[in-house]
C-alpha positions in Angstrom: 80.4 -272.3 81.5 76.7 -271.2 80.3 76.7 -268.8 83.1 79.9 -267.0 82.5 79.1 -267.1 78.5 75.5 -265.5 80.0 77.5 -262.7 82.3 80.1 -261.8 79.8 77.3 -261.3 77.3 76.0 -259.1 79.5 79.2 -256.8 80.1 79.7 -256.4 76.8 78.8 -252.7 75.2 75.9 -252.3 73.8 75.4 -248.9 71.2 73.8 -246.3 72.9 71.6 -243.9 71.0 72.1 -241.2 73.5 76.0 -241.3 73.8 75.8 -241.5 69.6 74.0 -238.7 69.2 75.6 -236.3 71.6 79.0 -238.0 69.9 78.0 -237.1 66.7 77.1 -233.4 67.7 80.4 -232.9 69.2 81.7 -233.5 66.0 79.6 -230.8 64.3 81.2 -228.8 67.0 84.6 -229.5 66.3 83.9 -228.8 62.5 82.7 -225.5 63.4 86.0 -224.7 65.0 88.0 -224.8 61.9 85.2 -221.7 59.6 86.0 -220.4 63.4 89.6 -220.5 62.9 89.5 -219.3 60.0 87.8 -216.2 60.8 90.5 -215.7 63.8 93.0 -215.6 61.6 91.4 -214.2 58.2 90.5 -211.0 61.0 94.3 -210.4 62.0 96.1 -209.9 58.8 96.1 -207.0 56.6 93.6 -206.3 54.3 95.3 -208.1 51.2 96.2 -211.4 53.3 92.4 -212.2 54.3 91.2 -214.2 51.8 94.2 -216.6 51.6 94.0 -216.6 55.3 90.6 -217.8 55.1 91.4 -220.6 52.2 94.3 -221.7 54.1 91.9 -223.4 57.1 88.7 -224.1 54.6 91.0 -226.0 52.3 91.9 -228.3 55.4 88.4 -229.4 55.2 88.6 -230.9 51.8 92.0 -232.6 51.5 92.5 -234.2 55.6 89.0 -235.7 55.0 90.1 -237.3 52.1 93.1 -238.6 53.4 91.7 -239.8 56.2 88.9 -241.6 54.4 91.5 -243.6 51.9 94.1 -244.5 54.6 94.7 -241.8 58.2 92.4 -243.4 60.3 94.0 -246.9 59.4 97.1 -245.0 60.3 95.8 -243.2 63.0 93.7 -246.1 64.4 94.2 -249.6 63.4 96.0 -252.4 64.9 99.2 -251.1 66.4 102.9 -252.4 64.8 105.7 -251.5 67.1 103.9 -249.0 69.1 104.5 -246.1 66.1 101.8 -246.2 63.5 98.6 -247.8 62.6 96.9 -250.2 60.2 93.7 -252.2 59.9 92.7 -252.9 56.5 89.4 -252.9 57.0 89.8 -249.3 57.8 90.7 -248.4 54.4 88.5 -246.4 52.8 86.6 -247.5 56.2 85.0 -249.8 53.3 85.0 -252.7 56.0 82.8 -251.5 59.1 79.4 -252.1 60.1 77.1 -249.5 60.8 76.5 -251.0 63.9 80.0 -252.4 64.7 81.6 -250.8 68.1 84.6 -248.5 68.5 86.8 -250.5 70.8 84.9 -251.3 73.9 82.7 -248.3 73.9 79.1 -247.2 73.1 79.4 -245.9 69.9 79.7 -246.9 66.5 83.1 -247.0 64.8 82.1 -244.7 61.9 81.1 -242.2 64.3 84.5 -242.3 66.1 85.8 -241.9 63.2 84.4 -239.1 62.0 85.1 -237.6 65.6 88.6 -237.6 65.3 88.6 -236.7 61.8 87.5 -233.0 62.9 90.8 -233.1 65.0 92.7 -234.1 61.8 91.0 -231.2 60.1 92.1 -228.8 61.9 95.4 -229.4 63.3 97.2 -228.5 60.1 94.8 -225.6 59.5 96.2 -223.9 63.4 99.6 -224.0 61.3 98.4 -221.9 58.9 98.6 -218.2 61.2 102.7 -218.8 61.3 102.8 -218.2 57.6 100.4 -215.5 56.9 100.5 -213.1 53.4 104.1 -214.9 52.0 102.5 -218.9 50.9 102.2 -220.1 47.6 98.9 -221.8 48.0 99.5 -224.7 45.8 103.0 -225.4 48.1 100.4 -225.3 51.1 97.9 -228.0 50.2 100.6 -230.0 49.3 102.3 -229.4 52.7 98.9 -230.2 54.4 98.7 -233.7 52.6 102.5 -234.8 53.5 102.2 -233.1 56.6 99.3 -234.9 58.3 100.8 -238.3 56.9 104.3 -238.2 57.9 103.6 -236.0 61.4 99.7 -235.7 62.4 98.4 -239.6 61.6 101.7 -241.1 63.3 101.4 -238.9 66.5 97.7 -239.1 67.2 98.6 -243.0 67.4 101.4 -242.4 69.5 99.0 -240.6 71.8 95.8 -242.4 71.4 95.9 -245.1 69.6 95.9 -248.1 71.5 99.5 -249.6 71.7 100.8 -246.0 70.9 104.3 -245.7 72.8 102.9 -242.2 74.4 99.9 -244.3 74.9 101.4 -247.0 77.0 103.6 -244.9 78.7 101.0 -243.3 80.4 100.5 -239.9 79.3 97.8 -237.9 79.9 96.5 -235.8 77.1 92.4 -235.8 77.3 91.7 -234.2 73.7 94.9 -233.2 72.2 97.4 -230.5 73.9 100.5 -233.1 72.8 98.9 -234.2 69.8 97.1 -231.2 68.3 98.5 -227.9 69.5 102.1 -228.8 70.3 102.5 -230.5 67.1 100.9 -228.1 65.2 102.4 -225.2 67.5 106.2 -226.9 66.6 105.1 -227.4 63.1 104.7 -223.8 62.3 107.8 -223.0 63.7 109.5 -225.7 61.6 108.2 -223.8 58.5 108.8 -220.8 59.2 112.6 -221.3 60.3 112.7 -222.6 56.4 110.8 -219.7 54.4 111.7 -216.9 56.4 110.0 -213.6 57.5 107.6 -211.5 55.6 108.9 -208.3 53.6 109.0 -205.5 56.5 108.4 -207.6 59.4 109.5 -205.3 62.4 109.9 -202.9 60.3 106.1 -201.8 58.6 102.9 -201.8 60.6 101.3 -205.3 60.1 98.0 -204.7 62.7 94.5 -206.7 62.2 92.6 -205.3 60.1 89.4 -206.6 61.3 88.8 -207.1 65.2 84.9 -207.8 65.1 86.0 -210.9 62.7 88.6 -211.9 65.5 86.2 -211.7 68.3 83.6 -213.6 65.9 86.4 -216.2 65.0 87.4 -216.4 68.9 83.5 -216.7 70.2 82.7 -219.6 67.2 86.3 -221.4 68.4 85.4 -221.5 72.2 81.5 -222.6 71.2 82.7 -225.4 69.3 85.8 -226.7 71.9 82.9 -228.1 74.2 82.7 -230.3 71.4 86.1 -231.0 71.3 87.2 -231.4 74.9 83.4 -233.0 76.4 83.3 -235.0 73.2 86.7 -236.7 74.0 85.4 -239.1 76.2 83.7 -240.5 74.1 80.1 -240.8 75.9 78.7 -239.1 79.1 77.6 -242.0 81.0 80.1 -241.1 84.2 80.3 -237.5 84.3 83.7 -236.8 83.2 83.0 -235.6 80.0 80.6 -233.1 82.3 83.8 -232.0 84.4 85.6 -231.4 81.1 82.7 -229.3 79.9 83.0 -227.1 83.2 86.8 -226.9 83.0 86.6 -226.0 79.7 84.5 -222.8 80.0 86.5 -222.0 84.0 90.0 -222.4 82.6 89.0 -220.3 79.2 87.5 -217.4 81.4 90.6 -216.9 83.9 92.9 -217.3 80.5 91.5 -214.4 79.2 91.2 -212.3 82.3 94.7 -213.0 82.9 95.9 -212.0 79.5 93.5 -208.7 79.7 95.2 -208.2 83.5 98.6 -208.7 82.0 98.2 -206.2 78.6 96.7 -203.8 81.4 100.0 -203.7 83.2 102.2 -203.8 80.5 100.6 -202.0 77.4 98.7 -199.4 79.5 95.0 -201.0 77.6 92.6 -203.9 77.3 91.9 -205.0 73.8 89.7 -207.0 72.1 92.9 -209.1 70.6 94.2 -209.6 74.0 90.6 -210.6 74.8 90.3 -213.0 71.8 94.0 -214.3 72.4 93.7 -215.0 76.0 90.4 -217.3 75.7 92.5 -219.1 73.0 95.2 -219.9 75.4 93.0 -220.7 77.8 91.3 -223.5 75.8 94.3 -224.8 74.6 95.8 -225.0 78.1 93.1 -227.1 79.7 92.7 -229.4 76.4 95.0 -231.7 77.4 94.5 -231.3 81.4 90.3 -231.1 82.1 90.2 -234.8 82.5 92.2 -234.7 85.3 92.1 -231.2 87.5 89.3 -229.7 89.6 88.0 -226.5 88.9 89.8 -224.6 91.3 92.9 -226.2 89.4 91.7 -225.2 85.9 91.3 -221.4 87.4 94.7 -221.9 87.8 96.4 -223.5 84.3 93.9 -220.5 82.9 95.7 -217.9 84.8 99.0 -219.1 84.4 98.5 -220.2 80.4 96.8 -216.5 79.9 100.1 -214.6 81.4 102.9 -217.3 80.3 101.4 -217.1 77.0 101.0 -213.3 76.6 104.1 -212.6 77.4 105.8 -215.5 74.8 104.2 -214.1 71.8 107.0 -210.8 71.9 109.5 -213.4 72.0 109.5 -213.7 68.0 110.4 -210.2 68.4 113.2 -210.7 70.8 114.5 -214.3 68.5 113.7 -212.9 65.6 111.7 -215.8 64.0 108.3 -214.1 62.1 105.5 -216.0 63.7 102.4 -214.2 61.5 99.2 -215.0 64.2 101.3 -215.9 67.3 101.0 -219.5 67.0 104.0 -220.7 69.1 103.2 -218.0 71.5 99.5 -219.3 71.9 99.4 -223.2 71.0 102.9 -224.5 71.3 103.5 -222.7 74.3 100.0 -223.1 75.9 100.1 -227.0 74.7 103.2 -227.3 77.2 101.7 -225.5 79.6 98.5 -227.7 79.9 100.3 -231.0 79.2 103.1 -230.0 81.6 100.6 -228.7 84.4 98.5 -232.2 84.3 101.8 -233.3 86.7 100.9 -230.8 89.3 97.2 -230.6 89.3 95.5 -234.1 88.3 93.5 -234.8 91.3 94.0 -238.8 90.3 90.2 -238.8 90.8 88.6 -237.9 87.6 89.5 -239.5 84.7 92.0 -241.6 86.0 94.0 -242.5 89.2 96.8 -240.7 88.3 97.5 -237.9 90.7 99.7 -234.7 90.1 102.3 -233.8 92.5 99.8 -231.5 94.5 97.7 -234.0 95.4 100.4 -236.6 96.7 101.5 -238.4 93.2 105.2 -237.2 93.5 106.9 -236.1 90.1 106.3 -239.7 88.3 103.3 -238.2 86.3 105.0 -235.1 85.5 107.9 -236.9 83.9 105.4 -238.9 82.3 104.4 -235.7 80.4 107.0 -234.3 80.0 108.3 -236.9 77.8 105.3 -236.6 75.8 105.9 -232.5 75.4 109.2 -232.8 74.1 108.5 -236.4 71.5 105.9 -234.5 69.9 107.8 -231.3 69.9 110.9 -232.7 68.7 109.6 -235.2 66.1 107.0 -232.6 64.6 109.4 -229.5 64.3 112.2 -232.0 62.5 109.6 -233.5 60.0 108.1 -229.9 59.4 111.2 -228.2 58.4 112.3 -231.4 56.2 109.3 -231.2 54.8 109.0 -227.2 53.9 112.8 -227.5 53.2 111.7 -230.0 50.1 108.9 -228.5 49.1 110.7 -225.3 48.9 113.9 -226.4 47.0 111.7 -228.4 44.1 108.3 -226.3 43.3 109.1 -223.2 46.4 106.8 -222.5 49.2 106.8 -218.7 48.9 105.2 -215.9 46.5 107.9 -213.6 45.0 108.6 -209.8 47.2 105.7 -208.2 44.8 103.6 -210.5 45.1 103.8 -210.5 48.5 104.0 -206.6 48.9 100.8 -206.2 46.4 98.8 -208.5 48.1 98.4 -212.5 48.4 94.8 -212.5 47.9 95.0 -211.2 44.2 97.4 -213.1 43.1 97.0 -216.6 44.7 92.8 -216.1 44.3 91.8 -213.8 41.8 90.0 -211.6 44.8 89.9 -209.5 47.2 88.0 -209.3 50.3 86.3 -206.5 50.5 85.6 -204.1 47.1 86.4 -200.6 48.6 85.3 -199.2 44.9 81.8 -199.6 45.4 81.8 -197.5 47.8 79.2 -194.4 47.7 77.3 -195.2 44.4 77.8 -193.1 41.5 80.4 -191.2 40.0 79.6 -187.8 41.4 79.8 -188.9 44.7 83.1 -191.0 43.9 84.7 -187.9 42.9 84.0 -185.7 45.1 83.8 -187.8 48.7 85.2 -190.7 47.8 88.8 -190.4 47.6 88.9 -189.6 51.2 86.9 -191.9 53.0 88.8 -195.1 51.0 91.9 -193.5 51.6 91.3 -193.3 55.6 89.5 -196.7 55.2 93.2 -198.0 53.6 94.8 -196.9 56.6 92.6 -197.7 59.2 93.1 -201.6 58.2 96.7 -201.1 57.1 96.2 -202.8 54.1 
C-alpha cells in the first residue's frame, strides 16, 4: 500500500514554472488580439463609424472580465450538472483558489487557466461586433455583451470544454475554439442583425474602408497574437503539440490568404490589401479548431479551401440580402465550419489525439462527430441571439435613429470623431485658400 501511495505521489502533476509562464504569455497574446480586432474593424467603416467601431471590442475588455470574475468561469468551468453548464462555488469571484492549486490534472495553476480562457471570453462577443457596424446604440450593445456571454458564450464553452460538457463527451474536436468562439459568435451576429436590420443605403451608397493601413495593422496584431491562442490551448508544451499547432497556425494562415488573393485575382481583376487582411483571417479561423489534429500538408489544405470558400461567402449578404457590416458570417461562421467540419477529413489520429479523419482510414464517425457540434452551436447561438436583440430592441431599442446614423455614430454615441480634418494646414490663410480642397478630396477618399 506504501508503495502505490509512493508511485501515485509521484504521477501526480506538479506546477511547472516553464509551462506557467509560457501559459501566461499566451494570454497576453490573446488579449492583444481583441486592441487588434479592434483596429480590423475600426479600419473598414467609414470615417464616422470608427470610433464606435473601436469602443465596440475595447468595451469587451471591461464588462466579460467582470462577469467572468463574479460568476463565467464557475459557469464556464466548474463541476458539471447535466452535461449543460457549470458551477463550483469556489469559483465565484475565484475567491476560493490557491495560488498554487492545479487546473485539473495539469501543470498550471488554476488562476492562470483562468485568466487564459478569459481572453477567449473577451473576445468572442467583441468578433460580433463587425455585423452591426455605424447603426448600434452603444448603451443596447454593452448590455447585449453582458446577457449575451451569459445566456450563449459561458454555456457553450462548457458544452465544448468543460469537462462533462455534452459536446465534450461526445467527442468533438475543437482545439481552441472554431465551434465555440467563431461559429457562435459568427451565428450570433447574424442573429442580430436578422432583428435590427440593414444600414441606411446598404447596396445602394458606397460604404468602402476608409483606412486600409489600420486593417493590415489590425490583421498583422490579430495573426501575432492567435499563436497565443491556438499554441496556448494546450495548455503546456511539454509534448510538442502545442509546437504542431504553432506551425499549423502560421502554414494554414499563409495558404488562406494566398488563396483569397488568387481568388479576388480571378474574379475582381486585382489583389488588395483587404483581400490580403481577410484571407489571413479566414485562415486562422479555419485551422483554430483543426491544428491539433492535421499535418501540415493538411493545414495547406483547410487554408486553401477556407481562403476561397470564404471569399466567395462574403457576397452572399448581397445575394440574401442580410447587411453583414465587416463580413463576419462570411469570414468566422463560415470559416468556423469549415475548420471544424474539415477535422473529419484530415485529423491524422496521431497528434492530439487518436482520432483519425476519413483520409487517414477513421471512416465518417469523426466527421459526424463534428458536425453535430457545427450545427448545436450554430443553432443554439443564432436562436438565443435574435431572442436576445429582439428584447433588447422592443424595451430600450438597439438602433440609433436614420440621422443619427446618416450623420455619423461616432458623434453622437461618443462625443468624437476620429480624426479632426479642421486642423488641417495651420492658420486661416492657408485654410482659406488651400484648404477647402484638400479636406474635400480627403472626405471622399475615405467616404466618410
Amino acid at each position: 500500500m506504501a508503495s502505490a501511495i509512493t508511485t501515485l505521489a509521484a504521477d501526480a502533476p506538479t506546477l511547472s514554472s516553464a509551462n506557467t509562464g509560457f501559459m501566461l504569455i499566451c494570454s497576453a497574446l490573446v488579449m492583444l488580439m481583441t486592441p487588434g480586432l479592434a483596429f480590423f474593424y475600426g479600419g473598414m467603416v467609414r470615417v464616422k463609424s470608427s470610433l464606435n467601431m473601436l469602443m465596440m471590442s475595447f468595451i469587451s475588455l471591461g464588462i466579460v472580465t467582470i462577469l467572468w470574475v463574479l460568476y463565467g468561469f464557475s459557469l464556464a468551468f466548474g463541476a458539471d450538472s447535466g452535461s449543460l453548464i457549470g458551477w463550483t462555488s469556489d469559483y465565484v469571484g475565484l475567491s476560493g483558489i490557491g495560488i498554487t492549486e492545479l487546473w485539473d490534472g495539469y501543470t498550471i495553476p488554476v488562476y492562470v487557466f483562468a485568466v487564459f480562457q478569459l481572453m477567449f471570453a473577451i473576445i468572442t462577443p467583441a468578433l460580433i461586433s463587425g455585423a452591426l457596424a455605424d447603426r448600434v446604440k452603444f448603451s443596447a450593445w454593452a448590455l447585449f455583451i453582458t446577457l449575451w456571454v451569459t445566456v450563449v458564450y459561458f454555456p457553450v464553452a462548457h458544452w465544448v470544454w468543460g469537462a462533462g460538457g455534452w459536446l465534450f463527451e461526445l467527442g468533438v474536436i475543437d482545439f481552441a475554439g472554431g465551434t465555440a468562439v467563431h461559429i457562435n459568435a459568427g451565428a450570433a451576429a447574424l442573429g442580430v442583425i436578422l432583428v435590427i436590420g440593414k444600414r441606411v443605403g446598404f447596396k445602394k451608397d458606397p460604404m468602402r474602408p476608409h483606412s486600409l493601413p489600420l486593417v493590415m495593422l489590425g490583421a498583422g496584431l490579430l495573426w501575432f497574437g492567435w499563436f497565443g491562442f491556438n499554441a496556448g490551448s494546450w495548455l503546456g508544451n511539454d509534448d510538442g503539440v502545442g509546437a504542431v499547432m504553432f506551425v499549423n497556425t502560421q502554414v494554414a494562415t499563409a495558404a488562406a490568404m494566398l488563396a483569397w488573393l488568387g481568388y479576388e485575382k480571378l474574379r475582381h481583376g486585382s489583389f488588395t490589401t483587404l483581400g490580403a487582411a481577410s484571407g489571413a483571417v479566414a485562415g486562422l479561423v479555419a485551422i483554430t479548431p483543426s491544428g491539433g489534429s492535421c499535418s501540415p500538408l493538411g493545414a495547406i489544405a483547410i487554408g486553401v479551401i477556407a481562403g476561397v470558400v470564404c471569399a466567395m461567402a462574403v457576397g452572399l449578404k448581397y445575394k440574401f440580402g442580410y447587411d453583414d457590416s465587416l463580413d463576419v458570417i462570411g469570414v468566422h461562421l463560415v470559416g468556423g465550419v469549415i475548420g471544424s467540419l474539415l477535422v473529419g477529413l484530415f485529423a491524422t489520429g496521431g497528434v492530439q489525439s487518436d482520432a483519425a479523419g476519413l483520409f487517414y482510414g477513421g471512416g465518417l464517425e469523426q466527421l459526424g462527430k463534428q458536425a453535430v457540434g457545427v450545427f448545436a452551436v450554430l443553432a443554439y447561438s443564432l436562436v438565443a441571439s435574435a431572442v436576445l436583440a429582439f428584447l433588447l430592441d422592443k424595451t430600450i431599442g438597439m438602433r440609433v435613429t436614420e440621422d443619427d446614423e446618416v450623420s455619423g455614430i461616432d458623434q453622437v454615441e461618443h462625443a468624437e470623431t476620429a480624426y479632426d480634418f479642421s486642423g488641417a494646414g495651420g492658420g486661416s490663410s492657408s485654410r482659406s485658400t488651400a484648404g477647402p480642397a484638400p479636406v474635400a478630396a480627403a472626405s471622399k477618399k475615405v467616404d466618410a
